[in-house]
C-alpha positions, 0 to 999 in steps of 0.5 A: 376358369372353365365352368363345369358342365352335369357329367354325362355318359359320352361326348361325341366330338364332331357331329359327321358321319361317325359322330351321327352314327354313334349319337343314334345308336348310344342314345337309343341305347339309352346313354346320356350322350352329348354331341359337340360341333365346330359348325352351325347347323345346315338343312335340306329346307332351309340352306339348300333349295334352288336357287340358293344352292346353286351359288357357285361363289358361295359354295365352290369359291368360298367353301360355305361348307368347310373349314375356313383357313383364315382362322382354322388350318394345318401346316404342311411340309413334304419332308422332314427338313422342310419348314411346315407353312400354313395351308391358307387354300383349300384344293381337293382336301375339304373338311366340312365345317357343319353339322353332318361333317364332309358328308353334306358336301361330298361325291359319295364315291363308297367303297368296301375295302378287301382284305387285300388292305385289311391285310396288306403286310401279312398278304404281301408277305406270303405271296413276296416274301418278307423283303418285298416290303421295304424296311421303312414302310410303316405298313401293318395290317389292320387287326380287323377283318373283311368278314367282321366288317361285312355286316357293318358295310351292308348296314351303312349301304342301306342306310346312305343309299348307296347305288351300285351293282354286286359283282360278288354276291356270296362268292359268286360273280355277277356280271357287271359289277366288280368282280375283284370285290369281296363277297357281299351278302346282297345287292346294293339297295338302289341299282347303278347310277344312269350312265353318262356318255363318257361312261359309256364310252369308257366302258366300252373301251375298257371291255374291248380291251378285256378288263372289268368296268363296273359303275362305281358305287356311290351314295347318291340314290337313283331313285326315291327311297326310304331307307331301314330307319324311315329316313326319305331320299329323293331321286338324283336329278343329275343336277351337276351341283354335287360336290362342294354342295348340299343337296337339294333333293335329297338324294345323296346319303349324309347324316344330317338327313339319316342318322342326326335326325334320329338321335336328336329326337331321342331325349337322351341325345343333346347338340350343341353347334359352334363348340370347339374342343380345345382339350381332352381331360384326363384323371390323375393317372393320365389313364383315363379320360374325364371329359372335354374342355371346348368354348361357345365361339360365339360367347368365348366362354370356356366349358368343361364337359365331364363323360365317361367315355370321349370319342373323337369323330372329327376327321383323322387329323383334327382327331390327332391335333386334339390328341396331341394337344392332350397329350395322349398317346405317343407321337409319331417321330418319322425318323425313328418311326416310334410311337403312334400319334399321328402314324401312317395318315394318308390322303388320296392321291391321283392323275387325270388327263382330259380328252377330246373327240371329234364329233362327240358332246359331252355335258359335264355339268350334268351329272351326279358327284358319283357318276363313274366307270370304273375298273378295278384290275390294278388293285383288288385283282391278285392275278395283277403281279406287283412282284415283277414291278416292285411296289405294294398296292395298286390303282383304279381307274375310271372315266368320268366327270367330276362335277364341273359347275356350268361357270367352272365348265366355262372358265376352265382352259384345261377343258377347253380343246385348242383354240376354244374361246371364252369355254365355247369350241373353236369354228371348226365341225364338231369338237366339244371336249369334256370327257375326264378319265381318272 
């Protein structure tokens, strides 16, 4: 028997970037909020200063900061007559496991979507014609729009520290940033990120052949900051232990370092770590919901958290796990593409191709998780016909190093050019390889 808890205004559930946010901002509105985590909690001072961070077993190998797949995982299928198996192998797909969520370990790659994907069907529909889309793409538009969210990107900017260059400032382009971006009311708070050789490189091959690269905005602070709350960043030290790590100078924009902080210093607010939410309560109308049931994985013991208001913070399929298990909502069923539970998830996708040149060294172990060029003509640009190729959407692309760790760099074959021994070139003049274009 579960025991029942004092019921409070909100219970938050997962404590990332969104659970922060709204944990800041409830508890200074002044409701009673109680925020519930999976992980325990990490700092900057205790868990994440050289040389512990920079355990590469630890932090890339045995994925210290994420779901662990042994006791907690999902199972996949690629078509509905495939049995779904279990996931027991984190690959790019890395749900953080601590107080602060993904944001502890992630790139910090921070982007603005336009109303190109705010209003993807209506868009498509106007400029194609309604066949364009095919009957069973579950696309819709949003219901929200660029100009309603605008204010919210800004805020968030400033708050991560993000680093970057407009490139549309109220409706005027600016060189070297995106001009394909939607108008933004000011510049990013830190300017770009120092280029690496391999951006450079891109850049210049990009531009000659007459597209727009831009460096890709990135919550990774290029120089010393405070943002509006009071929170300090350091600058990047280019350290090349980004993704899949916490960062030790405290420059790459997560919430247990800006948002968390402030709201557990505020009364109102209360964290409680290694709870797992087991079920989201709901009244006897199945209209409302009352609360959650989750247990202490370290005691087993069973608690029930009754709260007005249940918001679910943890990544989107966690969230639909939970609201399944609670039945609420109804499912997705692809085959007859009814209900909503579950409907239109969708995971990065991408291709890489690692080049060599003669003559040119590359570091690929230093740099920071958002180190990029970028160019954005194949997606947010409308002057880029989809009509005459069939398809909705669109793509970046970028030349970069996503972090290689000095040992990964090292045992890696696919960086290596033909004939390298042990991640060292091969006795020839001049080949070193590493430049990763995305």
């Amino acid at each position: 028997m579960a025991t029942k808890l004092k019921e409070v205004d909100a219970v938050i559930v997962g404590l990332g970037w969104t659970g922060g946010i709204l944990a800041k901002e409830l508890s200074a509105a002044g409701l009673k909020v109680v925020a519930l985590e999976r992980g325990g909690q990490r700092s900057t001072e205790a868990d994440f200063q050289v040389p512990q961070v920079r355990d590469e077993l630890r932090y890339v190998v045995r994925h210290d900061l994420m779901m662990n797949t042994q006791k907690d995982t999902i199972t996949v299928r690629n078509n509905v007559s495939q049995d779904a198996l279990p996931m027991r192998r984190l690959g790019s797909f890395l749900p953080g496991d601590v107080v602060g969520g993904s944001g502890v370990h992630w790139s910090g790659h921070t982007w603005r979507w336009t109303d190109m994907e705010f209003k993807i069907r209506s868009q498509y529909e106007a400029r194609y014609g309604k066949k364009h889309i095919p009957e069973d793409m579950t696309i819709q538009d949003w219901g929200i729009t660029y100009d309603e969210l605008e204010p919210y990107y800004d805020k968030f900017e400033y708050v991560a520290a993000v680093s970057g260059k407009a490139g549309n400032l109220k409706g005027k382009i600016v060189p070297g940033g995106n001009p394909f971006e939607a108008p933004r009311a000011r510049e990013y708070p830190l300017p770009a990120l120092t280029p690496l050789l391999a951006q450079e490189m891109f850049k210049t091959a990009a531009a000659n052949n007459g597209y727009h690269p831009f460096p890709r905005p990135s919550a990774n602070a290029s120089r010393a900051y405070t943002n509006p709350d009071g929170s300090r960043f350091g600058a990047c030290q280019y350290c090349g232990h980004c993704q899949r790590f916490g960062c030790e100078a405290n420059a790459k924009g997560s919430a247990h370092i800006t948002v968390i902080p402030i709201a557990m210093k505020n009364p109102n607010f209360e964290l409680r770590t290694n709870s797992w939410v087991t079920k989201v309560l709901k009244d006897s109308s199945g209209k409302r919901v009352t609360g959650v049931t989750y247990t202490n994985v370290l005691t087993g013991e069973e608690l029930e958290q009754p709260a007005q208001m249940v918001m679910l913070c943890a990544y989107a399929i966690n969230n639909v796990h939970l609201m399944l298990l609670s039945g609420i909502g109804r499912p997705y069923d692809p085959a007859s593409q009814k209900g909503v539970i579950g409907k239109n998830y969708c995971y990065q996708t991408g291709a890489a191709a690692t080049l060599f040149f003669e003559g040119k060294h590359f570091n690929p172990f230093m740099n920071a998780g958002g180190s990029s060029t970028t160019m954005d003509d194949f997606n947010a640009n409308w002057d880029f016909d989809r009509g005459k190729h069939g398809y909705v959407g669109g793509f970046i692309v970028a030349g970069a190093f996503n972090p290689r760790c000095p040992s990964a760099t090292g045992r890696c074959r696919a960086a290596r050019p033909p004939g390298a021994r042990n991640g060292r070139p091969p006795r020839r003049s001049g080949t070193t390889p590493r430049c990763r274009s995305t």
